[in-house]
ROSE-4610 file (N, C-alpha, C; in Angstrom, 1 decimal, always signed):
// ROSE-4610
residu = [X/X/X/X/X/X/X/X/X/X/X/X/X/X/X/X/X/X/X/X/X/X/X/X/X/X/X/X/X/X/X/X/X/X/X/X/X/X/X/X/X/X/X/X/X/X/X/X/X/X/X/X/X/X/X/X/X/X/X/X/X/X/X/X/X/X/X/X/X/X/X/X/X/X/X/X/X/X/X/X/X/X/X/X/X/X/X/X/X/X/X/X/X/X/X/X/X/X/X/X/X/X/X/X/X/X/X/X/X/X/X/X/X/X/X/X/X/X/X/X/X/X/X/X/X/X/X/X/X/X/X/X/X/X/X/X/X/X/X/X/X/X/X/X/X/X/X/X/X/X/X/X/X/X/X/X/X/X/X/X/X/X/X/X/X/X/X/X/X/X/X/X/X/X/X/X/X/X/X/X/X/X/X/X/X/X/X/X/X/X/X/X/X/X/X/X/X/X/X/X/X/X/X/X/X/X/X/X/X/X/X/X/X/X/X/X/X/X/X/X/X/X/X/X/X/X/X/X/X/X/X/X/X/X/X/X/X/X/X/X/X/X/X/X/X/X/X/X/X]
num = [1/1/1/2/2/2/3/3/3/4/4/4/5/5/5/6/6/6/7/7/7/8/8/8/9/9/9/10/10/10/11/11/11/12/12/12/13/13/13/14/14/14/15/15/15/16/16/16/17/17/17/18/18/18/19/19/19/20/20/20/21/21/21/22/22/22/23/23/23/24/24/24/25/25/25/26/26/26/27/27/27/28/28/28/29/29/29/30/30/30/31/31/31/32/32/32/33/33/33/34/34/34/35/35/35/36/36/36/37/37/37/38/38/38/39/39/39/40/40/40/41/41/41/42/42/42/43/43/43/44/44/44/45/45/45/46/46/46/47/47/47/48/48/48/49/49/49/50/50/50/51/51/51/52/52/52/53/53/53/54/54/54/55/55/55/56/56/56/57/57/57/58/58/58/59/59/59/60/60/60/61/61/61/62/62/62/63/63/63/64/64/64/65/65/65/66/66/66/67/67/67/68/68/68/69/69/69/70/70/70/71/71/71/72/72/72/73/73/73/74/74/74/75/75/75/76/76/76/77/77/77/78/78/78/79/79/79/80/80/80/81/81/81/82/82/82/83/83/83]
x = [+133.2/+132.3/+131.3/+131.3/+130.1/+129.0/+127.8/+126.5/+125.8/+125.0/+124.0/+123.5/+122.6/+121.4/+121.7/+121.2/+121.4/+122.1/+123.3/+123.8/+122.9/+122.9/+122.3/+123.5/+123.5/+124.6/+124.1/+124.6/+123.8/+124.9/+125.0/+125.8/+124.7/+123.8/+122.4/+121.4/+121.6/+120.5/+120.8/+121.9/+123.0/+122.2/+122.4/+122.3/+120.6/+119.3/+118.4/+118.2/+118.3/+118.0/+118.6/+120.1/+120.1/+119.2/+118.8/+117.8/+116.5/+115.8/+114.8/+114.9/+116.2/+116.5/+116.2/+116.5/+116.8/+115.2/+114.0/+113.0/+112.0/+112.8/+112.4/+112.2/+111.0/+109.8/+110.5/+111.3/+112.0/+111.7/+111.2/+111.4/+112.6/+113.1/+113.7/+114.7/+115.3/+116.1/+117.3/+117.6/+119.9/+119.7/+118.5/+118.7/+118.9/+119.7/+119.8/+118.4/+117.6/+116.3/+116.0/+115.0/+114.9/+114.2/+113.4/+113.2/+114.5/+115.3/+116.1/+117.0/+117.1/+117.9/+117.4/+116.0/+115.2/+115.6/+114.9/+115.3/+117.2/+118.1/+119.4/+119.2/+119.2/+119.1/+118.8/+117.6/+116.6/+117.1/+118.0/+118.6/+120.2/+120.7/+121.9/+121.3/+120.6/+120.2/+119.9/+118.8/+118.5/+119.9/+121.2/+121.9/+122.9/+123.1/+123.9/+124.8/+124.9/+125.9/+125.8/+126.6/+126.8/+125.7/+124.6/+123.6/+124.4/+124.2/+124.8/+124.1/+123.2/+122.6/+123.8/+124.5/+126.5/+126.6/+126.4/+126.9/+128.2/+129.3/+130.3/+130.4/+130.3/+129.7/+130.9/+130.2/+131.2/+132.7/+132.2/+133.5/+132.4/+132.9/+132.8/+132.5/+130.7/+130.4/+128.8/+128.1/+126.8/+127.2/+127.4/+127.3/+127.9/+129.2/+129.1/+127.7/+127.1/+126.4/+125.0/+124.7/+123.9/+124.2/+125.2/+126.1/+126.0/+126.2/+126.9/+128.1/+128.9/+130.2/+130.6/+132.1/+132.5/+133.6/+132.9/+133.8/+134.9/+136.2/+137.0/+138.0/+138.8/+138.5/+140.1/+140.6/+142.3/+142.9/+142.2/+142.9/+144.0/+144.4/+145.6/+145.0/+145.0/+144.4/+145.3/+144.8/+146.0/+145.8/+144.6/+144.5/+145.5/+145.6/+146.7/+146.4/+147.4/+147.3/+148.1/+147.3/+148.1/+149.2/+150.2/+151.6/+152.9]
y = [+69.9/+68.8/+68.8/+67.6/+67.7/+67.0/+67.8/+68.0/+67.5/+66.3/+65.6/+65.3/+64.3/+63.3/+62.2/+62.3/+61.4/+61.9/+63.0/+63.7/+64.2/+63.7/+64.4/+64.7/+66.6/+67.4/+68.7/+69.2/+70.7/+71.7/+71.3/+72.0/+72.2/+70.6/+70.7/+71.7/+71.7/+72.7/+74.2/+74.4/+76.1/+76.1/+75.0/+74.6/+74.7/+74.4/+74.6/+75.8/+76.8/+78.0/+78.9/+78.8/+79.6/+79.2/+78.1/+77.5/+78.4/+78.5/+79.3/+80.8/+81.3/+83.0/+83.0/+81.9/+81.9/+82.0/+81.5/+81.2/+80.1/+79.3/+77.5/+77.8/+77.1/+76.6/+75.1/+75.4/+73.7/+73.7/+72.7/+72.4/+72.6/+72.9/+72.7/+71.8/+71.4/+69.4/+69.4/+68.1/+68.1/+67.0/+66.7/+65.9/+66.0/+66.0/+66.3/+65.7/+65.8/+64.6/+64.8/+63.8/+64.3/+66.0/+66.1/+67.5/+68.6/+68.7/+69.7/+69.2/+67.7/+67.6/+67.7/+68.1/+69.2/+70.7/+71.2/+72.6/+72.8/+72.1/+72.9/+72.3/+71.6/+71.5/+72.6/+72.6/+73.7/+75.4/+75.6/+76.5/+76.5/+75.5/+75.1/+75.5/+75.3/+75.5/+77.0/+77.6/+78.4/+79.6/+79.6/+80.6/+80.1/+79.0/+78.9/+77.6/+77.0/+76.3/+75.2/+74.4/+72.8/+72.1/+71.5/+70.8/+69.1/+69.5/+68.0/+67.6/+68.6/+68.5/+67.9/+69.2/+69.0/+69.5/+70.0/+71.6/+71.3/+72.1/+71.8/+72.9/+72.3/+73.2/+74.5/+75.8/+77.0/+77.1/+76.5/+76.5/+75.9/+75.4/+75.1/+76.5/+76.6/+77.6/+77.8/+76.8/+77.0/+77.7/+77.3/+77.8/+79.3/+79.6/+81.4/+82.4/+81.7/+81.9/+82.3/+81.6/+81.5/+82.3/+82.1/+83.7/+84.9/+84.8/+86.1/+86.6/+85.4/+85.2/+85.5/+86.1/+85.8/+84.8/+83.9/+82.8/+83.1/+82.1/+82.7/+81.2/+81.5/+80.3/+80.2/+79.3/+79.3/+78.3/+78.1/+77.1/+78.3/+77.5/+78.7/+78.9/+79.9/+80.7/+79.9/+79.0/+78.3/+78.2/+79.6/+80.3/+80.5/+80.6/+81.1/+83.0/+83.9/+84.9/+85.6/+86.6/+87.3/+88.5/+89.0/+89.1/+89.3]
z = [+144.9/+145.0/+143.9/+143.1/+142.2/+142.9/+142.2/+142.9/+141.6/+141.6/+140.6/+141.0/+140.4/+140.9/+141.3/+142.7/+143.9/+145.3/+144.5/+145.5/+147.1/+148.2/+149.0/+150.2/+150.1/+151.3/+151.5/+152.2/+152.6/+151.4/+150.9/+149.2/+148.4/+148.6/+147.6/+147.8/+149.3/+150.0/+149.4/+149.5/+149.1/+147.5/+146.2/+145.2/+144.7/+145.8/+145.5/+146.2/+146.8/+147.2/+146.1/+145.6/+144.4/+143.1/+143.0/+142.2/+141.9/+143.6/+144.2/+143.5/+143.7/+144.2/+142.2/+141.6/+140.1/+139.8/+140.5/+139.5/+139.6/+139.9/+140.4/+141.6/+141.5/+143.0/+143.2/+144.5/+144.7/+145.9/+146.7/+148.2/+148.7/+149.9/+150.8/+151.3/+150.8/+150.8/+150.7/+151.1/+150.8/+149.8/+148.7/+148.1/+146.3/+145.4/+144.6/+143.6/+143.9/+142.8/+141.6/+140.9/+139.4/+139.3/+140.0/+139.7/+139.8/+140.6/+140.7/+139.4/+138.8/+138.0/+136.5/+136.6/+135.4/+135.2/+136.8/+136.9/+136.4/+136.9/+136.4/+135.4/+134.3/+133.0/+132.1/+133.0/+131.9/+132.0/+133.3/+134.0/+132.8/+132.4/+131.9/+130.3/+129.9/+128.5/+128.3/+129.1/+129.2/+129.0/+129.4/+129.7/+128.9/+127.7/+127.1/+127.2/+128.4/+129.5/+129.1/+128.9/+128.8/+129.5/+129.2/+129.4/+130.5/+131.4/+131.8/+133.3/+133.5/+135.2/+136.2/+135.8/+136.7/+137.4/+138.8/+139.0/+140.3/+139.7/+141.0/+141.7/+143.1/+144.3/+144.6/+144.2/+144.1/+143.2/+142.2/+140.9/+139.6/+138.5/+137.3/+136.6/+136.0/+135.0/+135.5/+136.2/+136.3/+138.1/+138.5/+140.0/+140.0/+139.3/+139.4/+138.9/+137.4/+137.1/+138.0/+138.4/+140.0/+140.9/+141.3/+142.4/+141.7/+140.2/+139.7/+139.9/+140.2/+140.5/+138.7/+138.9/+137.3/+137.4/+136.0/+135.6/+134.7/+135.6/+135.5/+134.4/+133.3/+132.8/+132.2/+133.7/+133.2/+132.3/+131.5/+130.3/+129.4/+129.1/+128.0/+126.5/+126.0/+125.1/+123.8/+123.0/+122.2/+120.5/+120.6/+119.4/+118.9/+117.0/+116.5/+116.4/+116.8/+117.0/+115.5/+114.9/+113.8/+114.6/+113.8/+114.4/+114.3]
C-alpha cells in the first residue's frame, strides 16, 4: 500500500509512530497530512533515499529504513562484470 498525502488508514497511524520512534513530534492520526508529508521528506533526504514523500507500507526503501528492516533489492545486477 502506498502511503502519501491524503492517504488516511491505520498503516498511517503504524507510519507516524515510526516517524515519532525516528525524531518527529507528530500527533497521533490515520491521516497522511502536509506535515507528516514534510517530516518523511526531510526523513527521505536526510538518509540518502529518493525524496518523494512515498512510503510503501512495509516494503519499498524508506519503511525498512524505519523498522531497520534490511532492504532487500531484487532487481538483476546488469553491470558489466570483468572475467
Amino acid at each position: 500500500m502506498l502511503l502519501r498525502l491524503g492517504t488516511d488508514s491505520k498503516a498511517v497511524q503504524e507510519l507516524r509512530e515510526l516517524m515519532r520512534r525516528a525524531g518527529y513530534p507528530l500527533p497521533d492520526m490515520s491521516l497522511f497530512d502536509a506535515e507528516l508529508d514534510r517530516c518523511v521528506r526531510a526523513y527521505q533526504e536526510d538518509r540518502g533515499l529518493a525524496v518523494d514523500g512515498v512510503v510503501v507500507h512495509r516494503g519499498g526503501k524508506t519503511w525498512p529504513r524505519l523498522t531497520g528492516e534490511q532492504v532487500v533489492d531484487l532487481r538483476p545486477d546488469l553491470s558489466p562484470r570483468a572475467g
